[in-house]
C-alpha positions as a Markdown table, in Angstrom:
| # | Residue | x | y | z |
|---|---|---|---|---|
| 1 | Unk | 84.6 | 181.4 | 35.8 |
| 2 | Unk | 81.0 | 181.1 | 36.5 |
| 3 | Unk | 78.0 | 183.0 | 36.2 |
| 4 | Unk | 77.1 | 183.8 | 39.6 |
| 5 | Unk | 78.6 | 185.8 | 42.5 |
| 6 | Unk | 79.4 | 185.9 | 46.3 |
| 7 | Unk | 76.6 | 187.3 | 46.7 |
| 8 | Unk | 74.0 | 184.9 | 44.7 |
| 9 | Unk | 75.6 | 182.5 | 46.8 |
| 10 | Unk | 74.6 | 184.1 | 50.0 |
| 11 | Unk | 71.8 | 184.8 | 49.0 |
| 12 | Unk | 71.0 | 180.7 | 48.3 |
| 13 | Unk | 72.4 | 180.0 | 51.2 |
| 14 | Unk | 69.9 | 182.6 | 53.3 |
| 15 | Unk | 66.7 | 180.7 | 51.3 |
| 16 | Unk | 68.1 | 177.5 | 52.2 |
| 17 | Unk | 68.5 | 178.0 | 55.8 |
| 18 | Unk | 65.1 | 179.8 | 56.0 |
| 19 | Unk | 63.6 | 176.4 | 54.1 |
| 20 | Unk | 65.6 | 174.2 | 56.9 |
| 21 | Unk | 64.2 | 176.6 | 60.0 |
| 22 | Unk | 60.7 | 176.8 | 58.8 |
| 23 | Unk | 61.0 | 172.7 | 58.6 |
| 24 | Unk | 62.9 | 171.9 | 62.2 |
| 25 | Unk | 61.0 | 174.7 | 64.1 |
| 26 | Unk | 58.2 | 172.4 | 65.1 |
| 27 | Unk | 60.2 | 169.4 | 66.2 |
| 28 | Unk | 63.1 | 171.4 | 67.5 |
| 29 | Unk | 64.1 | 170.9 | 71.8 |
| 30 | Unk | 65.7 | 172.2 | 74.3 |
| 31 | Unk | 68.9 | 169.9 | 73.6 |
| 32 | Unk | 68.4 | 170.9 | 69.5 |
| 33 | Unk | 68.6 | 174.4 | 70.3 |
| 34 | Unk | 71.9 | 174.5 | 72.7 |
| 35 | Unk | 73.7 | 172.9 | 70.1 |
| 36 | Unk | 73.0 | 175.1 | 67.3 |
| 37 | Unk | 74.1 | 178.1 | 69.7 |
| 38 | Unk | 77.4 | 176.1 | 70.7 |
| 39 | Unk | 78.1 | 175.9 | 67.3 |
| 40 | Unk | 77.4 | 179.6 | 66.3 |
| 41 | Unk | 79.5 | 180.4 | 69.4 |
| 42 | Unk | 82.1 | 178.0 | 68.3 |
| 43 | Unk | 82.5 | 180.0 | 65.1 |
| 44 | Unk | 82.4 | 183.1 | 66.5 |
| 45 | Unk | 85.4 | 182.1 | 68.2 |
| 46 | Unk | 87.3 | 181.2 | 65.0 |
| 47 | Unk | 86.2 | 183.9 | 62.8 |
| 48 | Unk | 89.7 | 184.8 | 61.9 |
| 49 | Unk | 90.2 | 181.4 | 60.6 |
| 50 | Unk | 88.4 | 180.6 | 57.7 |
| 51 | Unk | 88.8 | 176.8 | 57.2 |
| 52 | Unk | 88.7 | 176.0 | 60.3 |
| 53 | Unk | 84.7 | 178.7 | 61.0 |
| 54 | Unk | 83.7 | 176.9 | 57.9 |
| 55 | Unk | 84.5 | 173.3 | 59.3 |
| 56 | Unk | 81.9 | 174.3 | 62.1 |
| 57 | Unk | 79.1 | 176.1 | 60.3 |
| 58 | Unk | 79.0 | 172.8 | 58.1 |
| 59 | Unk | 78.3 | 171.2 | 61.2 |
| 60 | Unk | 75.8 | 173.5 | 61.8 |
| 61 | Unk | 73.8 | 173.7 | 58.7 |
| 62 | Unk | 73.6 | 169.4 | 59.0 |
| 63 | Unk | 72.6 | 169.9 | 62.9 |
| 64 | Unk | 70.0 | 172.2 | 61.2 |
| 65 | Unk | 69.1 | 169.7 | 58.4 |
| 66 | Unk | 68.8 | 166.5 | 60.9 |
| 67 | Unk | 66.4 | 169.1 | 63.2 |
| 68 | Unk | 64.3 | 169.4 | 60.0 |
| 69 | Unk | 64.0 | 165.9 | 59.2 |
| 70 | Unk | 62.3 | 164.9 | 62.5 |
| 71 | Unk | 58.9 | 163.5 | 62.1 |
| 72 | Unk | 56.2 | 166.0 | 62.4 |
| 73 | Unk | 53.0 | 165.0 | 61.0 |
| 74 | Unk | 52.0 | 168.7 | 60.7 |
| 75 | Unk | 55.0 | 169.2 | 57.0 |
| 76 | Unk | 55.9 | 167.1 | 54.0 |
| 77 | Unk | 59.0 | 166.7 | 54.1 |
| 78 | Unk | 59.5 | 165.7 | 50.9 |
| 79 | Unk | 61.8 | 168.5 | 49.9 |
| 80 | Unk | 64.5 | 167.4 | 52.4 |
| 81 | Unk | 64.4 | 163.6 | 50.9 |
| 82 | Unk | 67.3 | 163.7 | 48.5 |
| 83 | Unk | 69.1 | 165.3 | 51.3 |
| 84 | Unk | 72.0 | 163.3 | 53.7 |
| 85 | Unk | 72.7 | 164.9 | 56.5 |
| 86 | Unk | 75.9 | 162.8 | 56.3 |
| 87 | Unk | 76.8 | 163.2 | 52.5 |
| 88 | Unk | 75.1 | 166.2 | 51.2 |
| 89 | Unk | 72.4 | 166.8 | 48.2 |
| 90 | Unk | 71.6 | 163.0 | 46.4 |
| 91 | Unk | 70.1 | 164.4 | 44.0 |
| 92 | Unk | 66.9 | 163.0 | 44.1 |
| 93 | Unk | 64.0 | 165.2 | 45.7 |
| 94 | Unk | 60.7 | 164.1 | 44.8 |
């Protein structure tokens, strides 16, 4: 067992996503914006299935991640720099 709940996960997950907005919000489009909705309608549709909702909001948290690592002289990104959009965490933020 482990020492943290549902909910402490959720909670992560919440402070994550915020870190991820505040970082893509200045370089997100149009084009960046439409596929983040697909994808939440996309899962919507599938909330009944489990495996198959969390196989698509994946996809969105790394649609989210790429948005965030767009160049915008404005942040330091260097939070998001141990972070593949294609692999997950590296383990090396600097």
């Amino acid at each position: 067992m482990t020492d943290f709940s549902v909910a402490d996960l959720t909670q992560a997950m919440r402070a994550i996503t915020v870190m991820l907005l505040d970082a893509a919000m200045p370089t997100l489009g149009e084009a960046d914006l439409q596929a983040m909705e697909a994808n939440i309608r996309a899962a919507e549709a599938v909330i009944d299935d489990p495996q198959k909702r969390s196989a698509i909001l994946i996809q969105f948290y790394r649609q989210l991640a790429e948005a965030s690592e767009k160049q915008d002289p404005r942040h330091d990104r260097r939070f998001f720099r141990g972070f593949s959009c294609n692999n997950g965490w590296s383990g090396s933020a600097h």
